[in-house]
ROGUTI-561078 format. One record per residue (C-alpha): x, y, z negated; residue in three letters; residue number from 1. Coordinates in Angstrom, 2 decimals. Layout:
N
+---------+---------+---------+-----+-----+
|      px |      py |      pz |  aa |   i |
+---------+---------+---------+-----+-----+
|       X |       Y |       Z | Ala | NUM |
...
+---------+---------+---------+-----+-----+
end
This chain:
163
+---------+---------+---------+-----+-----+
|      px |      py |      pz |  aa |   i |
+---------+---------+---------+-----+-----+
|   -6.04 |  -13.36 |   62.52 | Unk |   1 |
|   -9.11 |  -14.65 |   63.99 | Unk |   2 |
|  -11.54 |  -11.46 |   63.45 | Unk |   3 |
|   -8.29 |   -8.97 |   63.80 | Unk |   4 |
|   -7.85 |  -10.71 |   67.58 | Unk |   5 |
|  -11.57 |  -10.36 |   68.16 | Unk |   6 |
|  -12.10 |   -6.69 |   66.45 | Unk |   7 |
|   -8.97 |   -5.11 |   68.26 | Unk |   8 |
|  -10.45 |   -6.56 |   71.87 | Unk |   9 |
|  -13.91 |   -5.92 |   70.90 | Unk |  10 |
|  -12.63 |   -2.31 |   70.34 | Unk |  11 |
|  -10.53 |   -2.10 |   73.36 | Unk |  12 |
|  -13.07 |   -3.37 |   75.84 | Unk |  13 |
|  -15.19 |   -0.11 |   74.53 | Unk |  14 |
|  -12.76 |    2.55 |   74.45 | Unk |  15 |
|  -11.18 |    1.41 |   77.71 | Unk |  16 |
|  -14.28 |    1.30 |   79.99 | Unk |  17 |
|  -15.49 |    4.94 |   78.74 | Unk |  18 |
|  -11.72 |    5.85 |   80.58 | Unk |  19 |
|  -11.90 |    2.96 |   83.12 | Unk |  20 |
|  -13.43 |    3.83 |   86.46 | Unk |  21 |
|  -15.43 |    1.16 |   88.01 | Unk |  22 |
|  -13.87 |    1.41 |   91.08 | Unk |  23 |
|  -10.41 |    1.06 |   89.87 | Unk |  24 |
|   -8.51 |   -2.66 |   89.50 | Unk |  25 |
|   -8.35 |   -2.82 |   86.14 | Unk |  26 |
|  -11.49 |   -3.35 |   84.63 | Unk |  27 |
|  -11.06 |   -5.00 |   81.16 | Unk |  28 |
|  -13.02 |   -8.10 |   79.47 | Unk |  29 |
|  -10.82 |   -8.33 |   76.36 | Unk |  30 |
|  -13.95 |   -9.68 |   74.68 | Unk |  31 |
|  -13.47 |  -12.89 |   77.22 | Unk |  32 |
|   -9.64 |  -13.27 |   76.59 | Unk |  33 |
|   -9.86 |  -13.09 |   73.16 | Unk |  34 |
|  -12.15 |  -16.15 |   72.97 | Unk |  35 |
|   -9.78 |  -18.00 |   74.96 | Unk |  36 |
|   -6.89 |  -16.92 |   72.68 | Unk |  37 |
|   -8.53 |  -17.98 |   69.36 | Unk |  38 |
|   -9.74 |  -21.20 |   69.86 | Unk |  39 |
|   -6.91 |  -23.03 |   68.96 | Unk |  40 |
|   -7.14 |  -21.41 |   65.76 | Unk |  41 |
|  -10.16 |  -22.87 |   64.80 | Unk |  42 |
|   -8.15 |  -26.27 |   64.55 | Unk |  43 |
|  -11.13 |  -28.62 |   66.42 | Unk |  44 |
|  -13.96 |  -26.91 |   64.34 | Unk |  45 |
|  -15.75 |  -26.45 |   67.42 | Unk |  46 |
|  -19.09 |  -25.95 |   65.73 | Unk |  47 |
|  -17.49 |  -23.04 |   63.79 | Unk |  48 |
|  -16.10 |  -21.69 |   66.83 | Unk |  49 |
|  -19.29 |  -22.14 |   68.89 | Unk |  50 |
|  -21.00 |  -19.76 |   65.90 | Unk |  51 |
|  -18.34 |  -17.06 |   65.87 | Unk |  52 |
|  -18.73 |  -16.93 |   69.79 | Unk |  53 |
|  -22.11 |  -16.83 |   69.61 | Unk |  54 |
|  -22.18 |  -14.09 |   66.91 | Unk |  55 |
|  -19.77 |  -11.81 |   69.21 | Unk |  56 |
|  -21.50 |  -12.43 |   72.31 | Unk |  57 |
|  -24.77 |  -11.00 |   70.22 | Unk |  58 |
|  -22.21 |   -8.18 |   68.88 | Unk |  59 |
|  -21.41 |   -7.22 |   72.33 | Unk |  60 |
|  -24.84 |   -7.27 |   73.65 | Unk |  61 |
|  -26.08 |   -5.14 |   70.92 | Unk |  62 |
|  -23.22 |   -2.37 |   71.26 | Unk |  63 |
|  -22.47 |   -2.70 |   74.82 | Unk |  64 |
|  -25.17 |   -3.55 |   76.83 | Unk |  65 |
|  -28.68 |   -2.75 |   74.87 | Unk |  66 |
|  -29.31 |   -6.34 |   75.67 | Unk |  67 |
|  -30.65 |   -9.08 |   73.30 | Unk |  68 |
|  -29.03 |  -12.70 |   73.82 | Unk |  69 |
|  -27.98 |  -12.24 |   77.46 | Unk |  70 |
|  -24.32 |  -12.43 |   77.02 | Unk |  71 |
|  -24.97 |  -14.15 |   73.76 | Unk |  72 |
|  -25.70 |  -17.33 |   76.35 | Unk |  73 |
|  -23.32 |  -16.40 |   78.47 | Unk |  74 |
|  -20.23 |  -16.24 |   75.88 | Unk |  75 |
|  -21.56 |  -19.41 |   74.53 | Unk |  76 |
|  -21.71 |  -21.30 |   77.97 | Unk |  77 |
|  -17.85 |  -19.81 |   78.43 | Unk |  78 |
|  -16.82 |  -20.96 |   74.78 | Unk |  79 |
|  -18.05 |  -24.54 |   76.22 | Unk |  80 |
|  -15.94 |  -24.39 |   78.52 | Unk |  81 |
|  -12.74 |  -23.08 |   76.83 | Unk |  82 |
|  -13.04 |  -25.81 |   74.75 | Unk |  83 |
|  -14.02 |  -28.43 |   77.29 | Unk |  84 |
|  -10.28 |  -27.26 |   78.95 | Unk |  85 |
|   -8.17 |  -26.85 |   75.94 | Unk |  86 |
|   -9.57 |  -30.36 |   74.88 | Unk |  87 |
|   -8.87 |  -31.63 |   78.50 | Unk |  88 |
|   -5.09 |  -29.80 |   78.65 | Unk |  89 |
|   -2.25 |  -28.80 |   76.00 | Unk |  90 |
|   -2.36 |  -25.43 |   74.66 | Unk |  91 |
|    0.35 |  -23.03 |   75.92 | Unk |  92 |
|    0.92 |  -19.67 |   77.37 | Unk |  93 |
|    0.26 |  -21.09 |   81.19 | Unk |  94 |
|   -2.97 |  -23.26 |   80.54 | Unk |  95 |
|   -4.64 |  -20.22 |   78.18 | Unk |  96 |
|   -3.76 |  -17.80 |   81.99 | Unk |  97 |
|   -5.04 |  -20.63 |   83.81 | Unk |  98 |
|   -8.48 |  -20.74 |   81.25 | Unk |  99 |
|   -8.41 |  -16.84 |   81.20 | Unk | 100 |
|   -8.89 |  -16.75 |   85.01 | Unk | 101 |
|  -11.82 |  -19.29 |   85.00 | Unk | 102 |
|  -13.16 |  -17.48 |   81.75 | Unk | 103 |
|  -13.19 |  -14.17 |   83.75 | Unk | 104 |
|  -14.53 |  -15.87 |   87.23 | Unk | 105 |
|  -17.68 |  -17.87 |   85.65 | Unk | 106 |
|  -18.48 |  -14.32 |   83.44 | Unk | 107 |
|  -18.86 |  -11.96 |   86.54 | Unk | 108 |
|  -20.05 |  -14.97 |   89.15 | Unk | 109 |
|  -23.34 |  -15.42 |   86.13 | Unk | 110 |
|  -23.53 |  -11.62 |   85.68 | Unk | 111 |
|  -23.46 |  -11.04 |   89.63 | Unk | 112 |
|  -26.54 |  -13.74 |   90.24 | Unk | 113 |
|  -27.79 |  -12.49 |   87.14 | Unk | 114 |
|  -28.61 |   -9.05 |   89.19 | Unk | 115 |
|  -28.64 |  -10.86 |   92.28 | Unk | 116 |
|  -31.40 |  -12.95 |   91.00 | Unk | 117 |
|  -33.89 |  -10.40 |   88.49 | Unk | 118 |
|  -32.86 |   -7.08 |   89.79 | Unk | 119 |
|  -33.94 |   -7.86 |   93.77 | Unk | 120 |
|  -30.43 |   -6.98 |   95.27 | Unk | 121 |
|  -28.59 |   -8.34 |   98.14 | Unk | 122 |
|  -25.98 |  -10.57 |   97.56 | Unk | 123 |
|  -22.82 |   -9.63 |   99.23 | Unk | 124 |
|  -19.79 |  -11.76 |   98.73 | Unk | 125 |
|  -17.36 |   -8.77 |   98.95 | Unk | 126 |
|  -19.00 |   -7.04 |   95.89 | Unk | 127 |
|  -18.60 |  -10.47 |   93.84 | Unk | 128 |
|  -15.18 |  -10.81 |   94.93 | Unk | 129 |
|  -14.02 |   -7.49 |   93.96 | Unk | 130 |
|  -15.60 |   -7.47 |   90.55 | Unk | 131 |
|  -13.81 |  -10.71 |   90.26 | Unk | 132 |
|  -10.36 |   -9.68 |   91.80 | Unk | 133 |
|  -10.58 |   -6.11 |   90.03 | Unk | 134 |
|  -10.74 |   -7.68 |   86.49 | Unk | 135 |
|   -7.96 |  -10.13 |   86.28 | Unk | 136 |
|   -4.60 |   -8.19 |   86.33 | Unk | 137 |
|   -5.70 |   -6.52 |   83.60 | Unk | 138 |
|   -6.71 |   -9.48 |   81.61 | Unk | 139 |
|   -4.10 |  -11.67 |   82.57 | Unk | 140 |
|   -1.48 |   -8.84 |   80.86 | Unk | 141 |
|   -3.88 |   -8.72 |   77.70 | Unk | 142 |
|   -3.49 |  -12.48 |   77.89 | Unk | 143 |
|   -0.10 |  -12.74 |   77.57 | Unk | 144 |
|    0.67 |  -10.32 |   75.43 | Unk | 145 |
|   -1.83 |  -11.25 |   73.07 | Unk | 146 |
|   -0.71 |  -14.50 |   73.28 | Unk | 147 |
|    2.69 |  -14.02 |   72.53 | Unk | 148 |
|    1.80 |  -11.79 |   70.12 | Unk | 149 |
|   -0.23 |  -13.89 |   68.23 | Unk | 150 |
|    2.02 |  -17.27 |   68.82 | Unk | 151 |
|    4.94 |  -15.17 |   67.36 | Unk | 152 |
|    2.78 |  -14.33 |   64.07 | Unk | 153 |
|    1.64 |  -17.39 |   63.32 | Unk | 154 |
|    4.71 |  -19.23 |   63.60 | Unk | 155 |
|    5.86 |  -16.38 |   60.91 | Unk | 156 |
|    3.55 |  -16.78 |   58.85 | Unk | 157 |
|    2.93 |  -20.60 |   59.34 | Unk | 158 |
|   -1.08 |  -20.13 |   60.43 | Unk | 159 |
|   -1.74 |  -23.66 |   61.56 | Unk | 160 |
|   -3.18 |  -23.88 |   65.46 | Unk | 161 |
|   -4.40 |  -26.98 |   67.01 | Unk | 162 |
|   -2.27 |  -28.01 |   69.95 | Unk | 163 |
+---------+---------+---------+-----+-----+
end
């Protein structure tokens, strides 16, 4: 369930920003959510976890972004902290919203200084604040769905999840 979680948001994030205008509100980081929907399946293995994050943030440079290793550091910082908050708070539908939001926030606030920083621009509140604002409804729906989706399935088919 794992790889078929990460594959299918992998996928979508792809297919959905060739159709996605960057202007619009609904600018997807599936990739993100999905990290924050999986961990509990990785029942406290948090070294195993911290390789399969690090192996799709590498994935998602390579196809995405003609990067090497930038969001590779960036998707393992954000694993960190997924599992610093689902260690600190019980895992349910509200907390993995709550940890989707802060997932999304700390991914555009490192790519925005990222630019800010190496690529000599400006920095202009507004423009971080929109490309925070414009990718959470989105996300938040993929959250929950995904969520549910995935709760509903395991409980099914008795796929053990840490709590």
């Amino acid at each position: 369930m794992i790889v078929f979680i990460s594959i299918l948001s992998f996928l979508l994030d792809g297919i959905l920003s060739r159709y996605i205008l960057p202007t619009t509100l609904f600018l997807p980081l599936f990739t993100i959510v999905s990290l924050v929907i999986i961990y509990p399946y990785f029942n406290n293995n948090n070294l195993k976890y911290f390789r399969y994050v690090a192996i799709i943030g590498l994935l998602y440079d390579i196809t995405y972004l003609n990067t090497l290793f930038f969001n590779f550091f960036i998707f393992v910082m954000i694993g960190f902290i997924i599992g610093l908050f689902n260690y600190l708070l019980s895992n349910n539908l509200y907390t993995s919203t709550i940890i989707t939001v802060i997932a999304i926030i700390l991914y555009r606030v490192i790519n925005y200084l990222f630019v800010v920083i190496f690529k000599n621009q400006p920095f202009d509140f507004m423009n971080l604040l929109e490309s925070i604002y414009s990718s959470l409804l989105l996300n938040i729906i993929y959250c929950i769905i995904i969520y549910i989706t995935t709760e509903l399935y395991s409980k099914k088919h008795k796929i053990l999840r840490s709590k």
